[in-house]
N, C-alpha and C positions, 0 to 999 in steps of 0.2 A: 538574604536567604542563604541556606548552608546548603550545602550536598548533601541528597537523601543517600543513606544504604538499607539497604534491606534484607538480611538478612533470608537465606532459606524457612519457611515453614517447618520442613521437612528436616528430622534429626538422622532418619535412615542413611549412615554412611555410607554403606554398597549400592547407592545410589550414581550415576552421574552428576557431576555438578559445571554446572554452567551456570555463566552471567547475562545478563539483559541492562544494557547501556540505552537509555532510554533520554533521548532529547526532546527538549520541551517545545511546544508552538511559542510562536509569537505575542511576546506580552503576557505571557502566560506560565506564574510564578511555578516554581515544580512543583511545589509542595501540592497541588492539586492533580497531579496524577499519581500520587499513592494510592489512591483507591485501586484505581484499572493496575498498575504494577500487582500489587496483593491479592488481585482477581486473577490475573494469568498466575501469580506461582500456587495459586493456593488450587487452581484447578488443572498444574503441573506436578504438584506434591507426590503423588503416589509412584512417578516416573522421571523425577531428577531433581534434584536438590537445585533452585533456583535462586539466584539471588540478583538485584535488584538497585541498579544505580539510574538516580535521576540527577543532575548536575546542575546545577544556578550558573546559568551564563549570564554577561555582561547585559545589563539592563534587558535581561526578560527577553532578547533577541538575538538570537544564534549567527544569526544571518552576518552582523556586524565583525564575528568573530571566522566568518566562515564563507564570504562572500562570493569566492572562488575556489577549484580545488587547488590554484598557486599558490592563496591567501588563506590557507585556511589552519596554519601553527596556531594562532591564537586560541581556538577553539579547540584544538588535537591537545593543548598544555592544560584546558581545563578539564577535559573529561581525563587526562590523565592524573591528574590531581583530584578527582574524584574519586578514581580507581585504586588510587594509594589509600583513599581512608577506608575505602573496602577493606584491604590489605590489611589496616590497623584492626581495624574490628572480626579480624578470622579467614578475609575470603584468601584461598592459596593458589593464586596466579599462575597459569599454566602457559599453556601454545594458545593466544590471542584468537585464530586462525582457525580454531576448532572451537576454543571455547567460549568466546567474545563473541555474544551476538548484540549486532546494532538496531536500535528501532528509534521512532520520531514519529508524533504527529504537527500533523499542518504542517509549517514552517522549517520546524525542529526535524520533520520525514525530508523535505529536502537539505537539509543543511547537513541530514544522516549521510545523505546520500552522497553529495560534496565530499564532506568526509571519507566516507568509504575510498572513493575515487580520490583524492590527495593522497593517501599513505598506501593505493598500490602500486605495485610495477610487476614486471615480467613475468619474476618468480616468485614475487611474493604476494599474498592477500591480507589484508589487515585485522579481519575478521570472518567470522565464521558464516555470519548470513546478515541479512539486512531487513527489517521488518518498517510498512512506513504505514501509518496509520491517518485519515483522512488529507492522505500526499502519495506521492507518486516520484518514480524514478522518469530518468531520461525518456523523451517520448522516440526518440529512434540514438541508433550506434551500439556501442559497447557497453553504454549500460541502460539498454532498455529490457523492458521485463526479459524480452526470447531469451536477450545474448549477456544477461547479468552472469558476472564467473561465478556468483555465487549462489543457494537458495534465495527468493528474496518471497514475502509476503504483504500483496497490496489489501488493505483490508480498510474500506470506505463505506459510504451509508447511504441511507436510498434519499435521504433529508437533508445530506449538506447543503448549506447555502454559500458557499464559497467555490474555490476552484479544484476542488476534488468530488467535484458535483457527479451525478450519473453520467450523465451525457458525457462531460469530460473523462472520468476513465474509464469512455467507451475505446479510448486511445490503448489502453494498456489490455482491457478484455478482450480487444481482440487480437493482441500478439498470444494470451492464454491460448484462446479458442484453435491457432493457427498452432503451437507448441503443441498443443493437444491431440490434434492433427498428426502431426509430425513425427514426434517421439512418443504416443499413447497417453490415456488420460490420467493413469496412477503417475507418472513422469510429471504432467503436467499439476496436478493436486498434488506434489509433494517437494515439487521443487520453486513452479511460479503459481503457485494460486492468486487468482484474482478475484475476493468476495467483496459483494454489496451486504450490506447488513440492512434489515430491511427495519423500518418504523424508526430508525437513530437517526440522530445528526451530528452536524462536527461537533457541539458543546459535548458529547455523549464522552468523547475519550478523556475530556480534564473535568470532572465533575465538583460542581461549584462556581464555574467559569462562564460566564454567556459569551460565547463569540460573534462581536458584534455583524449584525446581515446573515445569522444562520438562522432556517429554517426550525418550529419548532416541532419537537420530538412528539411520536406517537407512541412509545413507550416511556415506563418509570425509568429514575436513573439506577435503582437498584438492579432492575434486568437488564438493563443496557451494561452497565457494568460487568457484568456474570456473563452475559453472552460473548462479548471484548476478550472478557479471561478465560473462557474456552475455545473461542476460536482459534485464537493465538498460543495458547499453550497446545493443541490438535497439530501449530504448525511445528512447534518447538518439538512435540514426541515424534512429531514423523521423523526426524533429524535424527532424533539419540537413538529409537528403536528398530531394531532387526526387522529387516522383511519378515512378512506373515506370522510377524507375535501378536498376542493380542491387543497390546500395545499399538502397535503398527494399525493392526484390522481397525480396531476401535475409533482412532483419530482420524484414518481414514474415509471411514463410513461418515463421521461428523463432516470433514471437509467434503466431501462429495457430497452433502445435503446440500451445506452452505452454496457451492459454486450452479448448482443446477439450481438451486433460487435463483440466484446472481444470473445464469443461463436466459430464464424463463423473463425476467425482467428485465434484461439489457434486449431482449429481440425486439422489441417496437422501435427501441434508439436505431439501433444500426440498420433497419430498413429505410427508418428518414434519414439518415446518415447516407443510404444506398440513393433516395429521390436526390437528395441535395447533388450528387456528384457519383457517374458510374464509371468508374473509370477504368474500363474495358470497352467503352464506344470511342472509339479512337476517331469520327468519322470526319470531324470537323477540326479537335484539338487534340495535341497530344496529349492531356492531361485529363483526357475525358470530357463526359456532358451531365446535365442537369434535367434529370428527369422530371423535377416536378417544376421549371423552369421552362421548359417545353409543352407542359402539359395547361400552365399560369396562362400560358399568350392564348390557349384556345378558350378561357374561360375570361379573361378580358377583352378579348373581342368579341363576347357575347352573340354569337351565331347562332341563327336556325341551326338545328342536326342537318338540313340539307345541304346549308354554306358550309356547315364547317368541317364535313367531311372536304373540300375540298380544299380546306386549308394545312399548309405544308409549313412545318416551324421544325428548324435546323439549332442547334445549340452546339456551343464548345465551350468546357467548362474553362478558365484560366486563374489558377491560382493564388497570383498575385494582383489580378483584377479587383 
């Protein structure tokens, strides 16, 4: 396979122009996410000249080339060699740092993410943001969603069948939820949004691809597509456009849909997340206790309501138990 480029849609030069470095899943030839690349530029078109690198890594697997952020030259020599035939074909290579945004799904979103973190340091940032599509960044430190130095967008599906599953990043919705909190919600929608896409699966971002153990999709792949490429381009214009342009307002209002779906349907997760382990009952362990662990023993000891009012069940959650 060869390095895709993709040129802008969009001829309008007063435009901004920015890139999208886009790492592929696992086993998963590129050439099968042209589709989703030409659905975000062509639903970023009217708002920045976008263009569009997907890279053929070493046997279909990123990982090999990128295993750590020590080990990861290999992979940084290929997408740089992808970025040079950008280069031949027109693209005019700027400040990396602003204009280089990184995305990945599955495999290809952590190996994004690897990346990212191999080519920073102190002063410098390697790129402009980070986009990882049915994957996810560090689950806690310096680069989990709160404390990433950069924008990053996590954007997963309510259907995967892997490990970018709901449940799983219920890990990263609620560092959202808590950012949200913290520094207000436009803060949070513009800089960490964390959406579920509802009726897709992982197959949904490489179309053509079955990823073997995913779930299958409640939507076509042509709306899954389309929705992929507005979501992400909604996250791309909040970057380039001025507070309270229309621009701005508009992709905003989309992401605020998006995340308050995402809202409405991670809350059943994180209350069984809350039975599994409360960890603000300090009483037994430091790590907390086990609500519905507590609640199991009076329903397995199968009690009259009059025994079992007087049964007393202590719980301490442990961790590594």
């Amino acid at each position: 396979d060869e390095h895709i480029v993709l040129p802008p849609p969009s001829t309008n030069k007063s435009l901004p122009e920015k890139m999208l470095l886009f790492i592929p899943g696992g086993k998963v030839p590129n050439y099968h996410y042209s589709p989703t690349a030409q659905a975000i530029q062509n639903a970023a078109a009217q708002d920045l000249r976008l263009w569009v690198v997907v890279p053929t890594v070493f046997q279909n697997l990123c990982v090999i080339s990128c295993s750590l952020s020590s080990l990861c030259a290999p992979l940084h020599n290929t997408v740089e060699e992808a970025l040079a035939v950008a280069v031949q074909k027109g693209w005019k290579r700027g400040t990396d740092e602003e204009d280089v945004w990184l995305a990945g799904h599955s495999l290809g979103g952590v190996c994004a993410n690897t990346l990212f973190q191999a080519y920073s340091s102190g002063s410098t940032l390697p790129y402009a943001g980070l986009i990882v599509m049915g994957s996810y960044v560090d689950e806690t430190g310096n680069h989990d969603v709160t404390h990433y130095p950069k924008p990053v967008l996590t954007l997963n599906t309510e259907l995967d069948g892997g490990l970018a599953r709901p449940g799983k990043t219920a890990v990263w919705w609620r560092q959202h939820r808590a950012l949200s909190l913290a520094k207000g919600e436009e803060h949070a929608l513009v800089e960490k949004p964390v959406v579920i896409l509802p009726g897709l699966n992982h197959s949904d971002f490489c179309p053509g691809f079955d990823v073997p153990g995913d779930l299958p999709a409640e939507v076509d792949q042509e709306a899954a597509t389309t929705t992929i490429g507005e979501v992400t381009a909604a996250f791309l214009r909040l970057q380039v456009a001025p507070p309270a342009s229309a621009t701005h307002m508009s992709a905003l209002a989309l992401m605020r849909a998006k995340v308050a779906w995402t809202r409405d349907f991670m809350a059943p997760y994180l209350k069984a997340q809350e039975l599994e382990r409360n960890r603000t009952d300090l009483a037994d362990s430091a790590e907390g206790a086990s609500p519905f662990c507590a609640r199991a023993q009076h329903i397995v000891a199968g009690l009259s309501k009059e025994d079992d009012v007087r049964l007393r069940v202590r719980d301490g959650f442990h961790v590594d138990s």
